[in-house]
C-alpha positions as CSV (number, residue, x, y, z in Angstrom):
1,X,10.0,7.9,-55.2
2,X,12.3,10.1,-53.4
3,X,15.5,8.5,-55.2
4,X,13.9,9.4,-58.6
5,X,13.2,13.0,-57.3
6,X,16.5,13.4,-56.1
7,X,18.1,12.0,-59.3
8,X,16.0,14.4,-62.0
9,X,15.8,17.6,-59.7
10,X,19.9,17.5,-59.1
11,X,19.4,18.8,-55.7
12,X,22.9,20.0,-53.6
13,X,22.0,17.7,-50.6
14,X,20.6,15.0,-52.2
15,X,22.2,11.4,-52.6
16,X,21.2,8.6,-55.0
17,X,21.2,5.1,-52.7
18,X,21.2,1.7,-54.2
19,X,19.5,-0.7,-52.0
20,X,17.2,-3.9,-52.5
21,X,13.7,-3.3,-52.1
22,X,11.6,-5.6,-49.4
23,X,9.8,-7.2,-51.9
24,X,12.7,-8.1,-54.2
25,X,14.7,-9.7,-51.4
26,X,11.5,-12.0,-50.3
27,X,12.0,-13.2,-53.9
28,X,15.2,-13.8,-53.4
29,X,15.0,-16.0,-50.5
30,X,12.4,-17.7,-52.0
31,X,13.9,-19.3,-54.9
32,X,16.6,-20.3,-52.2
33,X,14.1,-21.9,-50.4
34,X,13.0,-24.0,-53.4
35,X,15.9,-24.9,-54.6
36,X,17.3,-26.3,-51.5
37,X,13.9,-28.2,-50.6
38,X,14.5,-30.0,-54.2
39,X,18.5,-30.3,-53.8
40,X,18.6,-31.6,-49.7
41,X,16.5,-34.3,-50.4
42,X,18.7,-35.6,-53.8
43,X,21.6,-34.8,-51.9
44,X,20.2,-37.3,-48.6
45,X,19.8,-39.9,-51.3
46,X,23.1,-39.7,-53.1
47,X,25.3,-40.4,-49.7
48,X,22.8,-43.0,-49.0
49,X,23.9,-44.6,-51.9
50,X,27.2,-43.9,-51.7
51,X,27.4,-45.6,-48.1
52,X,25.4,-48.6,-49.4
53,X,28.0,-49.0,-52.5
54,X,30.8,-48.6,-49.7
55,X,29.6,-51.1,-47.9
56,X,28.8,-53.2,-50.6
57,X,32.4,-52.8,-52.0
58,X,33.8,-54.0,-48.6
59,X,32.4,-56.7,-48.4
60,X,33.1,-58.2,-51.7
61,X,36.5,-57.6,-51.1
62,X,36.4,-59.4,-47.4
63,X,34.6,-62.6,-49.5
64,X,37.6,-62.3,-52.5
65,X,40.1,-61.7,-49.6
66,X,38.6,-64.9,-48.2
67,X,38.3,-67.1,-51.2
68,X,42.0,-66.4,-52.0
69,X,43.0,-67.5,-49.1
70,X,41.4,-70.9,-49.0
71,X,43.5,-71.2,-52.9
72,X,46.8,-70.3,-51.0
73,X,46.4,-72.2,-48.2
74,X,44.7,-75.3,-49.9
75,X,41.6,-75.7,-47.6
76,X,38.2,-75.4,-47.3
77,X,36.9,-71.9,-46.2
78,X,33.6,-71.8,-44.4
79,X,32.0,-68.4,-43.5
80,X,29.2,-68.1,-41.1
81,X,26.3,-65.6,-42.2
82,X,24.2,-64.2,-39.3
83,X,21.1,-61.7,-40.7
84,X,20.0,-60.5,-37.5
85,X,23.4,-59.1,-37.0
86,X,24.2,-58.5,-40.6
87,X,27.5,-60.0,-40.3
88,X,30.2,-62.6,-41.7
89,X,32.2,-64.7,-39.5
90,X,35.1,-66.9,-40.7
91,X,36.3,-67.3,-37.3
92,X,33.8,-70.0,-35.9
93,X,33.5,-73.3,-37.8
94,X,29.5,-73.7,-37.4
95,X,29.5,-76.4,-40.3
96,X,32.1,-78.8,-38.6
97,X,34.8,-78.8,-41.9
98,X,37.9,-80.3,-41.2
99,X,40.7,-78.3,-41.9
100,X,38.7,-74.9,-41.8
101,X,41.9,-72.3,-43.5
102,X,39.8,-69.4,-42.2
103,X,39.6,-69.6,-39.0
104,X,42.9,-71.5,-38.2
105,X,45.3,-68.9,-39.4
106,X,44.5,-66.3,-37.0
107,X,48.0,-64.7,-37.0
108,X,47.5,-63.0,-40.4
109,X,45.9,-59.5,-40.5
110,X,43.1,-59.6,-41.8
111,X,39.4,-59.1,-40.3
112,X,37.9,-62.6,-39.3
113,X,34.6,-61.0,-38.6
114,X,32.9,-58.0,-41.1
115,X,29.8,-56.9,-39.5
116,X,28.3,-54.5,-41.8
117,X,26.4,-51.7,-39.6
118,X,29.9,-50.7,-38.4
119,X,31.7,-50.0,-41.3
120,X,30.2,-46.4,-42.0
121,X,28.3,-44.0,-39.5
122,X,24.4,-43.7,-39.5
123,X,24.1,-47.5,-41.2
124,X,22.1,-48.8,-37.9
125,X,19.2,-49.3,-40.4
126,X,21.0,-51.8,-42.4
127,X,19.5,-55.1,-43.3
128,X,20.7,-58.2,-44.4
129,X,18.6,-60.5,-46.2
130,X,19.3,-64.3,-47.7
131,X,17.8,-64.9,-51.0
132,X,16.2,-67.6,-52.2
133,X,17.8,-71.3,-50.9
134,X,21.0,-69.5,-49.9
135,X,22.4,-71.5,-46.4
136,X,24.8,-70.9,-43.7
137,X,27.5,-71.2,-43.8
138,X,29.4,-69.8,-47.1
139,X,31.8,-72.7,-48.5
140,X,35.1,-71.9,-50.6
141,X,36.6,-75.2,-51.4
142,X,40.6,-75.2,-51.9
143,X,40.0,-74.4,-55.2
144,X,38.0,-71.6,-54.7
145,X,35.3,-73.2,-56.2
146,X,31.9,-72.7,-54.1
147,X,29.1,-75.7,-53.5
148,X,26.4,-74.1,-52.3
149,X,26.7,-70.5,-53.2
150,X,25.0,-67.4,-51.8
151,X,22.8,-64.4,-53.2
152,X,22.0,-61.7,-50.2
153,X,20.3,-58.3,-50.3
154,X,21.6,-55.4,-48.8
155,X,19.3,-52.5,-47.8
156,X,19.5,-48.7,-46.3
157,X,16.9,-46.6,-46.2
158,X,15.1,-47.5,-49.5
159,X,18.3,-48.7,-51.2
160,X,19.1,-52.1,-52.0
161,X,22.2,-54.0,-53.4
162,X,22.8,-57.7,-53.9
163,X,25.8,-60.2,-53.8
164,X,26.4,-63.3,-55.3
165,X,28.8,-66.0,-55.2
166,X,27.8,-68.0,-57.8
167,X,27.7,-71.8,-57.7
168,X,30.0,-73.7,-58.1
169,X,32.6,-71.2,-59.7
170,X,32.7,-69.0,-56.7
171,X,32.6,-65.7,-58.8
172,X,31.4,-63.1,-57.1
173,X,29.2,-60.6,-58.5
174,X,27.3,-57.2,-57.4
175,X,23.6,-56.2,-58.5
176,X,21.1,-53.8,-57.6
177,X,17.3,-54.7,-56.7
178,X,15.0,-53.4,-59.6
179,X,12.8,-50.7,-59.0
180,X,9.7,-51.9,-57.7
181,X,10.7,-55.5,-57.1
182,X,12.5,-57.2,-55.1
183,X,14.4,-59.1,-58.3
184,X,18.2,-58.7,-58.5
185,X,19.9,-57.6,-61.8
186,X,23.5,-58.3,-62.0
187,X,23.6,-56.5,-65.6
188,X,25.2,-53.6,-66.3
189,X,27.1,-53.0,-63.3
């Protein structure tokens, strides 16, 4: 009221001030507030996923890396799968295969073991899960082929991912769980 005084009277002394009112900076901080209780939440779920397709990634590439390298080497490739530990192992030779190319070349670089909670920070809550008759261990033949096959399900937090190496051809293939199931779909990906 005094500003609008000041401002028609033209008084020597007197000086307009801009400011915010009280009431119009409680608004302010208020549509803050809402939008960052809808975007911290999104934002939580979007690096979940992103960790989860990072992981995912890795170890599809650790399988490839290891089915190539039962081609080159021309020999069998058996890899261990242990759930409780959600890890691979190509190091020990738990199926007794003679000639095992994974384990016996241990002078290359390559990771013999990928245990999947430590790839990325905060992935403690991972789980790994064997679908449907899936056994241990993983074979790649010498041609790359794969007898038994795998599907597994990767989880974090509420987000799921599945891998499989399809029988016998040894492709392997990425799908996510559909919503509400606990089905795989390897379409669209």
């Amino acid at each position: 009221m005094a500003m609008v005084l000041c401002h028609r009277l033209r008084r020597p002394g007197c000086r307009s001030q801009a400011a915010f009112t009280i009431t119009e900076l409680i608004m302010v901080v208020g549509i803050i507030g809402v939008l960052l209780s809808v975007a911290v939440p999104r934002y939580s779920q979007q690096v979940r996923e992103y960790r989860l397709q990072s992981i995912t990634n890795r170890l599809v590439g650790w399988l490839d890396e290891h089915r190539r390298l039962a081609m080159q080497q021309s020999g069998p490739c058996a890899i261990s799968i242990n759930t409780g530990q959600a890890s691979f192992d190509a190091s020990a030779n738990d199926a007794g295969i003679s000639n095992d190319v994974c384990g016996a070349t241990v002078n290359q670089t390559r990771d013999l073991v990928l245990r999947l909670r430590n790839l990325e920070n905060g992935t403690s809550g991972l789980t790994l899960t064997l679908l449907g008759t899936t056994a241990s261990p993983l074979l790649f033949s010498f041609r790359g082929l794969s007898p038994n096959g795998m599907d597994v399900q990767i989880s974090l937090e509420g987000s799921s991912r599945c891998v499989r190496v399809t029988r016998p051809l040894g492709l392997i293939r990425v799908g996510r769980v559909k919503s509400g199931t606990n089905t795989c779909s390897y379409t669209g990906m």
